[in-house]
C-alpha positions, 0 to 999 in steps of 0.5 A: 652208084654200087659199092661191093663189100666184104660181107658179101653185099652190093649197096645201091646208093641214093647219091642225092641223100648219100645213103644205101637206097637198096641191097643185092644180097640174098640166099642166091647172091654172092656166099662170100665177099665181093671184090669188084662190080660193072654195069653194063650200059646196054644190057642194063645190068650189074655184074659183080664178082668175088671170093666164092669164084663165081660172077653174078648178073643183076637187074639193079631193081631185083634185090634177092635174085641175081638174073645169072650165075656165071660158073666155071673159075676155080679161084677166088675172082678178083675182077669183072669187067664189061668190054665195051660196045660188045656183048661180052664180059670178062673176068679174072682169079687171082690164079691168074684166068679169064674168061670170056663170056656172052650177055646174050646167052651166059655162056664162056665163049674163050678161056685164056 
């Protein structure tokens, strides 16, 4: 289980005791707070995004470094999400753009 927060961390928690286990959070991670998360099952990874307009790609067992930074939104993003049994990735700021993006090299495949 992951909850994001408005201080810019994501919590990793241990639901057999309900306490925070581990904390994404470093001088590479989200800069403001996060607004929402995905796990991708297949590629094994959390995918956050918040105010500073950029989605961060995470090995849950990593804390400080996310693997990935996925840049190009110019607002505040406000939601990331994994499209199922694909590649791919979709996030959205609140000027109302998404774009879509490959696991499989970080790059913006459409922008809509």
């Amino acid at each position: 289980l992951a909850s994001a927060s408005s201080d810019a961390s994501i919590l990793m928690w241990d639901t057999t005791v309900l306490k925070p286990k581990k904390t994404l959070k470093g001088h590479h991670g989200h800069r403001k707070g996060v607004f929402s998360l995905a796990y991708s099952t297949d590629y094994h990874c959390i995918l956050s995004a918040g105010l500073d307009q950029d989605a961060l790609v995470w090995n849950p067992y990593v804390e400080k470094v996310p693997i990935f930074r996925l840049k190009g939104h110019t607002h505040s993003l406000c939601g990331v999400a994994v499209v199922p049994q694909s590649p791919q990735i979709l996030t959205a700021d609140v000027a109302g753009a998404f774009r879509l993006w490959d696991m499989r090299n970080f790059r913006c495949v459409q922008t809509f």
